[in-house]
PAROVO-581590 format. One record per residue: x, y, z of N, C-alpha, C, CB in turn. Coordinates in steps of 0.02 Angstrom, whole numbers, padded with zeros to 5 digits, always signed. Glycine has a CB too. Layout:
# PAROVO-581590
XYZXYZXYZXYZ/...
END
This chain:
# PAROVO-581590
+02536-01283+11105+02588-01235+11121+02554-01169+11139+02639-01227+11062/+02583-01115+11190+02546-01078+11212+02591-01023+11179+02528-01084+11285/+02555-00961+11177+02553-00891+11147+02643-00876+11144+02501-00829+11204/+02656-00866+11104+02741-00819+11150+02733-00767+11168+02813-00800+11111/+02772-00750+11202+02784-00657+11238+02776-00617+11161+02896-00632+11285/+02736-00537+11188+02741-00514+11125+02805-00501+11098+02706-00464+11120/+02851-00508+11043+02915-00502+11006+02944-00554+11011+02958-00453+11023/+02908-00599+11017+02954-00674+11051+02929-00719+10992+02924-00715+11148/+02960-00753+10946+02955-00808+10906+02914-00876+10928+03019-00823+10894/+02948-00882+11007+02907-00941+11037+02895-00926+11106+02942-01011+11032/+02871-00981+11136+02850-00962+11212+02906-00960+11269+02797-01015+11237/+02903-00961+11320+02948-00958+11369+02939-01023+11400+02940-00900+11413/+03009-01062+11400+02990-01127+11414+03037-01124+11497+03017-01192+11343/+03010-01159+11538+03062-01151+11594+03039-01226+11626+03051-01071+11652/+03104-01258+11679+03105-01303+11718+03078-01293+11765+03150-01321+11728/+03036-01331+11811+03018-01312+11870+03033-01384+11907+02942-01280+11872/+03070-01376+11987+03074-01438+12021+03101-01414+12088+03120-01494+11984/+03100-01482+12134+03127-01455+12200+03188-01492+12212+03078-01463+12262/+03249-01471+12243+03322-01479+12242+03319-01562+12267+03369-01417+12298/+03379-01579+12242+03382-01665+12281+03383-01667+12366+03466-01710+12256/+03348-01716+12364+03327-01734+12442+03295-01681+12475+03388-01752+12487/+03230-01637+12433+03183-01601+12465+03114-01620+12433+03200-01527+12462/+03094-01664+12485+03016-01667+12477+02953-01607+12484+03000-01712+12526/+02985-01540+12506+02932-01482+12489+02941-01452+12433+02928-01430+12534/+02877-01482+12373+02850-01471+12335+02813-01413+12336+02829-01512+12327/+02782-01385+12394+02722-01370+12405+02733-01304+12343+02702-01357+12491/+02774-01242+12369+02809-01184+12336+02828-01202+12277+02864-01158+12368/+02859-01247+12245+02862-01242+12169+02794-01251+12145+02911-01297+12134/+02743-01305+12167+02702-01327+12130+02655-01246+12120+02666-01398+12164/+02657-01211+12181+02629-01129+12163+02669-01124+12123+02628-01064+12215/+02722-01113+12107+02759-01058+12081+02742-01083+12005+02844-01051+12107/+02752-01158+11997+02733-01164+11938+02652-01161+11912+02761-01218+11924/+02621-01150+11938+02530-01133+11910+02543-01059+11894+02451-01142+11984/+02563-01021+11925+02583-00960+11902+02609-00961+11859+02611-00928+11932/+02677-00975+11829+02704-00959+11782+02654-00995+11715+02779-00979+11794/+02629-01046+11703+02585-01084+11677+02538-01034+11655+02560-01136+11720/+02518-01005+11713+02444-00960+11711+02471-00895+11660+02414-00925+11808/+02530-00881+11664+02562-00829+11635+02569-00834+11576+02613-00817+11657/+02558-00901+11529+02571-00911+11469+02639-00950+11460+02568-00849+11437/+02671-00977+11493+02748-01002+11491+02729-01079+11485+02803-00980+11568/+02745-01118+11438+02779-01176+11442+02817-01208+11505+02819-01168+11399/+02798-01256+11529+02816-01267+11601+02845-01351+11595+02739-01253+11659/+02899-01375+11587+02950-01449+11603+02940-01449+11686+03056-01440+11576/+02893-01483+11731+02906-01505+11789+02908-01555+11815+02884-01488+11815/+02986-01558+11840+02993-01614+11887+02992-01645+11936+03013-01624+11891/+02958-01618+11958+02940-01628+12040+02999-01610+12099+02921-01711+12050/+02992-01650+12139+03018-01652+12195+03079-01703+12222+02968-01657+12226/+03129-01684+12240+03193-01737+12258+03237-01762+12166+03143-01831+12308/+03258-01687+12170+03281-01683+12085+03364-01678+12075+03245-01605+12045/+03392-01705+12053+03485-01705+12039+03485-01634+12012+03526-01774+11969/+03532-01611+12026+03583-01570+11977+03581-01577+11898+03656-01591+11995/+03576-01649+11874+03591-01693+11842+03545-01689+11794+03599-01746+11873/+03478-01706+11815+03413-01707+11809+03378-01660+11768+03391-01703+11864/+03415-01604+11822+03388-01532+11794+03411-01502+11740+03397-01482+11837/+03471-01491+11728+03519-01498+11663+03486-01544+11603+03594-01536+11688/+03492-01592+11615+03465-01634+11560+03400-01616+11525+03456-01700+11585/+03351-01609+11594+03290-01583+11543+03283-01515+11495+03234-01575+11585/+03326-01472+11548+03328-01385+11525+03380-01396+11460+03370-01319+11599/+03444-01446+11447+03440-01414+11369+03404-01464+11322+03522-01398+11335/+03379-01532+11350+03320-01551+11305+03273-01521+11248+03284-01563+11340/+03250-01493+11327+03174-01441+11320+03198-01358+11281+03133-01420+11425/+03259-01352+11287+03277-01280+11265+03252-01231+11287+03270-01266+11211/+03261-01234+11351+03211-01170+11391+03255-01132+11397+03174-01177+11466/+03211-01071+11422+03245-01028+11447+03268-01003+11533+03215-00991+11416/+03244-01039+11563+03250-01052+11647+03235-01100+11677+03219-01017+11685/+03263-01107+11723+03231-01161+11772+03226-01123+11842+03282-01236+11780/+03187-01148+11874+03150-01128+11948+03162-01180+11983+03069-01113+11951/+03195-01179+12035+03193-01215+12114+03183-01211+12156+03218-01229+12141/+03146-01249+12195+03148-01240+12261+03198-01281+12301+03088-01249+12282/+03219-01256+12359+03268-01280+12388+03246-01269+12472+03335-01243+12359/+03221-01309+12503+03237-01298+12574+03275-01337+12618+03186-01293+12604/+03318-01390+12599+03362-01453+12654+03417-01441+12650+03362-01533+12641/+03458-01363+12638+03523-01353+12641+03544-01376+12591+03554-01373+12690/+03611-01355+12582+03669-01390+12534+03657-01350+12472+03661-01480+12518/+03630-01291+12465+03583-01234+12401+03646-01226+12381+03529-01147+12421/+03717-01204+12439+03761-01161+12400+03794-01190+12336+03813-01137+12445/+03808-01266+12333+03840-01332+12301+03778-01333+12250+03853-01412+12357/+03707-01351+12270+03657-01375+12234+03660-01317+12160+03582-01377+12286/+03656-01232+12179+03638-01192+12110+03715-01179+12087+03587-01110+12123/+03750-01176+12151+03838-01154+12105+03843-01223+12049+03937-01160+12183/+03830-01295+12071+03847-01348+12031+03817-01351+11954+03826-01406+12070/+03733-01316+11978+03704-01301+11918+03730-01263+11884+03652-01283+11920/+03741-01184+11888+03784-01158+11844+03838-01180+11797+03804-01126+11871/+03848-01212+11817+03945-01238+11807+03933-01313+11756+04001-01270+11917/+03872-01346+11778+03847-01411+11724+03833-01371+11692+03792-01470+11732/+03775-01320+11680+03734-01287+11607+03794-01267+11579+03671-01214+11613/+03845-01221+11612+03898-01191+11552+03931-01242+11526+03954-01138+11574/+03941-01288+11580+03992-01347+11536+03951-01373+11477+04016-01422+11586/+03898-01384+11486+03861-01413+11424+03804-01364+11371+03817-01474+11459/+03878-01314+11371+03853-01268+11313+03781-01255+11340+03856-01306+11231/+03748-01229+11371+03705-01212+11401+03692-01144+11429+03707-01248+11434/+03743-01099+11421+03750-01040+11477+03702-00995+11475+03810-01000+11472/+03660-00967+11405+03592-00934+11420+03560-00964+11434+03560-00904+11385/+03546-01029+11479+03483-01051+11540+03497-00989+11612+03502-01161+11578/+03427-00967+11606+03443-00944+11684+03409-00953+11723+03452-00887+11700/+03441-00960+11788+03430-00980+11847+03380-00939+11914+03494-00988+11861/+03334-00944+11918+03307-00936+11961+03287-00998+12042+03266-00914+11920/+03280-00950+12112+03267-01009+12168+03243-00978+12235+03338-01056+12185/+03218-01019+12263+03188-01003+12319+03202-01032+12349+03140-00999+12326/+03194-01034+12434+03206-01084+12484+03167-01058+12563+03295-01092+12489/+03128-01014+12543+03092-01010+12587+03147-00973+12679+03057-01095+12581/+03188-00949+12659+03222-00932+12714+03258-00957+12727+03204-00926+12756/+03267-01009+12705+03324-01057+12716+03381-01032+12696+03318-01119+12685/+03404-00994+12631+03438-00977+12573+03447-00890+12604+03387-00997+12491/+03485-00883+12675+03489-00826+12688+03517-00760+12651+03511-00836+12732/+03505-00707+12662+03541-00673+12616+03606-00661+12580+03534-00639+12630/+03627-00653+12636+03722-00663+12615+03731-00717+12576+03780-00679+12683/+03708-00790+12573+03683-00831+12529+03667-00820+12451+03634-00845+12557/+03619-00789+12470+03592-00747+12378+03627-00717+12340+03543-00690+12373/+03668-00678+12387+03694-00623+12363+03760-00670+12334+03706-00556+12420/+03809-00721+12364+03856-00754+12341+03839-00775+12285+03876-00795+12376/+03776-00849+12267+03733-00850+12225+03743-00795+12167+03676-00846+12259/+03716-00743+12184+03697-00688+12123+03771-00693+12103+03662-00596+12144/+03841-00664+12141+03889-00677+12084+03918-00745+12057+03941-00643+12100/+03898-00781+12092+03903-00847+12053+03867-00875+11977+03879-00891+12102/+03796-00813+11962+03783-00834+11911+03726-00840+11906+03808-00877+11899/+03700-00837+11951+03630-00873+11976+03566-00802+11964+03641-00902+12081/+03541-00811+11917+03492-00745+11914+03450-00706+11978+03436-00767+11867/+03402-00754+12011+03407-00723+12055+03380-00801+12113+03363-00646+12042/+03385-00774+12175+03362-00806+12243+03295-00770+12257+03420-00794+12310/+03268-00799+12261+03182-00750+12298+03204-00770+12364+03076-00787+12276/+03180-00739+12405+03195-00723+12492+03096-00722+12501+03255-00613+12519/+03086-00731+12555+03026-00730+12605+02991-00639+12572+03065-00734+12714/+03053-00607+12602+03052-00536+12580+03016-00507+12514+03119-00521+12574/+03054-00535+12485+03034-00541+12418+02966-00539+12410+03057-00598+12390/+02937-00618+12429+02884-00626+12417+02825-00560+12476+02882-00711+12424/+02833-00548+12502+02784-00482+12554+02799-00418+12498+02828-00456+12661/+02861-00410+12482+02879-00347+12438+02845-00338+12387+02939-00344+12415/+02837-00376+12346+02825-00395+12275+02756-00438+12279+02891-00438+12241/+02749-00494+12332+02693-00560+12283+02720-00591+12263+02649-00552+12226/+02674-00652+12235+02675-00693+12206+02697-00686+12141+02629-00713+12215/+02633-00637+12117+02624-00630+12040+02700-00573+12020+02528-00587+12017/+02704-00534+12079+02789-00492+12063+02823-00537+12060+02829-00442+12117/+02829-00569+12091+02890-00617+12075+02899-00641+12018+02893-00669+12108/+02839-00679+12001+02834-00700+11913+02839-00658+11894+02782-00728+11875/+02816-00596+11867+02851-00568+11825+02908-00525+11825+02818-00546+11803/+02933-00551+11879+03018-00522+11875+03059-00558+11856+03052-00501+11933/+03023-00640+11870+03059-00692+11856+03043-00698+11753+03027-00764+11916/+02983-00685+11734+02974-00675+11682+02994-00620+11629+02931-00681+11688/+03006-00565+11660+03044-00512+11631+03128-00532+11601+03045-00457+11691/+03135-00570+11651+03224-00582+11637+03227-00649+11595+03277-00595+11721/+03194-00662+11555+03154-00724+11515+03143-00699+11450+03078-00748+11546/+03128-00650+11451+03105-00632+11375+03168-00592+11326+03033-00577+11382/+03204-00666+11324+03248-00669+11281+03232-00707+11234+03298-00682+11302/+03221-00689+11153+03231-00738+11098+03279-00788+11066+03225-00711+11063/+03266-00854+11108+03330-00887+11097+03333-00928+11030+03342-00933+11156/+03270-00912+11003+03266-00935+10921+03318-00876+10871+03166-00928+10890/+03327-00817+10896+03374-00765+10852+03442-00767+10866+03358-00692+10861/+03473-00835+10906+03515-00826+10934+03551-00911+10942+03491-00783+10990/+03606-00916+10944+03663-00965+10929+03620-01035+10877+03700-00997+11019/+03604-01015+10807+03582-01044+10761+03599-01110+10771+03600-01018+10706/+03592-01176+10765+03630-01245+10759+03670-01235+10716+03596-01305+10742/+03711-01266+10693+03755-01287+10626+03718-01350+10630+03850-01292+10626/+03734-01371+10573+03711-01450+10520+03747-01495+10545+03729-01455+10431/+03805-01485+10536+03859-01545+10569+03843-01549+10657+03958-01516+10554/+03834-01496+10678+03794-01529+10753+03761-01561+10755+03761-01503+10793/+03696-01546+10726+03631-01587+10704+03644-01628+10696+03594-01580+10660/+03705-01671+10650+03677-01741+10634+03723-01765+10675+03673-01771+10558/+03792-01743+10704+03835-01778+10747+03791-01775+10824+03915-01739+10745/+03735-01770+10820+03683-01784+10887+03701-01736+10946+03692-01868+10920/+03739-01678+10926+03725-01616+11003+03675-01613+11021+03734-01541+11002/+03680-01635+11062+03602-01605+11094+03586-01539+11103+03588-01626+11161/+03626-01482+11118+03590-01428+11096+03581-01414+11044+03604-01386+11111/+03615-01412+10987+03578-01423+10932+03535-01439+10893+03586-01431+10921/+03526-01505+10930+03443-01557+10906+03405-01491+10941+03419-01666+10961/+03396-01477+11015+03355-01449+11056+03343-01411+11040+03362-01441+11104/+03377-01345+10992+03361-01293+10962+03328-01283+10891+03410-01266+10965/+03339-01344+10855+03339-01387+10790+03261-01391+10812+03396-01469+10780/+03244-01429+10843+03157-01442+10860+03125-01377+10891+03142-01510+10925/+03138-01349+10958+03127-01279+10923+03111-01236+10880+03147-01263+10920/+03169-01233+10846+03138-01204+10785+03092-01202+10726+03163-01200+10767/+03102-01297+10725+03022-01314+10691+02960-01318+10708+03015-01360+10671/+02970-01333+10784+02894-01321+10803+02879-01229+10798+02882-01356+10897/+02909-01162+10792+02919-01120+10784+02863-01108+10699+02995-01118+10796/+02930-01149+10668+02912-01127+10595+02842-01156+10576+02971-01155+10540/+02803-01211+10605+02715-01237+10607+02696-01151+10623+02683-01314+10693/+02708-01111+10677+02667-01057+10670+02685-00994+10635+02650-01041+10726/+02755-00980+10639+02778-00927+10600+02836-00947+10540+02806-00876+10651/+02786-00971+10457+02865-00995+10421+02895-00941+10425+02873-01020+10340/+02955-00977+10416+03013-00950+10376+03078-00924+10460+02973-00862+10311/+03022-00952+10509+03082-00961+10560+03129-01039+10560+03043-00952+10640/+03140-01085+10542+03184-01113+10531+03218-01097+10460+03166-01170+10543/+03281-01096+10496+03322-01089+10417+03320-01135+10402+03391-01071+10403/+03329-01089+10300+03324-01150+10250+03375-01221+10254+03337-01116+10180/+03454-01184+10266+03494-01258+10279+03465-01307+10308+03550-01255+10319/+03435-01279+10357+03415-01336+10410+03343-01374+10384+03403-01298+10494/+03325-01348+10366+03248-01351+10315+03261-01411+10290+03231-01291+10244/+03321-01406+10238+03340-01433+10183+03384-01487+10213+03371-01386+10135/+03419-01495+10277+03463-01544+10299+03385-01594+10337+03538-01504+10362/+03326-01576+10370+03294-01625+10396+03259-01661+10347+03256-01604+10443/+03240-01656+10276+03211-01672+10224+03247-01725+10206+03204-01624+10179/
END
C-alpha cells in the first residue's frame, strides 16, 4: 500500500479505464502512470469498459475517483449514466473525472460539469496546465478522507452491502498502519 496524502488516513484510490467500445488506451494508460507516480492507488481496467464495469469496481475498491477516457462518442450517456449508477448505488462521493481528447467539446463539459461530473479535461487543458497540472487538479479534488466519513453500520456488514464491506476492508487495511482507525464495533463484529 502506498503513502496517503498528508492528513489522509489512507491513500487515494481511483479507477482508471477507457469508455465502452474505445480501443484508445493510449491517454489513460499516461494518465494512469502519473497518477501511480503520484502516490495514488490505481484499479485499471483497461480499454472497451461498461458503465457497469466501472461502478462495480469503484465501490468494490472504495475509491475515491475514477478517470476515463472517452474518444468514440456517446460521452454524454456514457458519464451522465455513470453518475446516476454511483448515486443509485449509494456511491455519490465517487468523483468523476474524463477526457476525450477533443472529442468531448466544450459545451459538452460544461453540461457534464452540471450533471455531476467533476471535471472533463479538454486538449486545452492539457497545453494550459500539463500533464502533471492536470493530476494534480485531478488530485486536489481527491483529497477527501473517506475513512472519517459515512462509517458502515454492522447490520450492513453482515447483510453483504457492498459499500459497507468496501469501506469495512478499508478500514482495516487502514487500522494494519494507523490503530485505532477501525472502530471498535466493527473490530468486535469481524472477530
Amino acid at each position: 500500500m502506498s503513502a496517503p496524502p498528508q492528513g489522509l488516513k489512507s491513500p487515494i484510490r481511483i479507477v482508471t479505464a477507457a469508455a465502452l467500445f474505445d480501443g484508445h488506451d493510449a491517454a489513460i494508460n499516461l494518465m494512469r502512470r502519473l497518477i501511480q507516480d503520484a502516490g495514488c492507488e490505481v484499479i485499471h481496467l483497461g480499454h472497451n469498459r461498461s458503465v457497469s464495469d466501472i461502478v462495480d469496481a469503484a465501490i468494490q475498491e472504495d475509491v475515491h475517483a475514477v478517470a476515463i477516457t472517452s474518444y468514440q462518442g456517446g460521452h454524454m450517456e456514457f458519464f451522465t449514466y455513470l453518475r446516476e449508477l454511483l448515486d443509485e448505488r449509494g456511491a455519490s462521493h465517487v468523483r468523476i473525472f474524463g477526457g476525450g481528447g477533443g472529442v468531448i467539446v466544450p459545451e459538452e463539459a460544461e453540461a457534464l460539469h452540471a450533471a455531476g461530473i467533476n471535471r472533463i479535461y479538454h486538449p486545452e487543458d492539457g497545453r494550459r496546465m500539463g500533464l502533471e497540472g492536470m493530476i494534480a487538479d485531478l488530485l486536489s479534488q481527491c483529497e477527501v478522507d473517506l475513512l472519517a466519513q459515512d462509517m458502515p453500520q454492522i447490520d450492513d456488514v453482515v447483510a453483504g452491502d457492498v459499500v459497507a464491506v468496501a469501506r469495512t476492508i478499508s478500514l482495516a487495511e487502514a487500522e494494519v498502519e494507523k490503530p485505532g482507525t477501525l472502530p471498535e464495533d466493527l473490530k468486535q463484529a469481524l472477530h
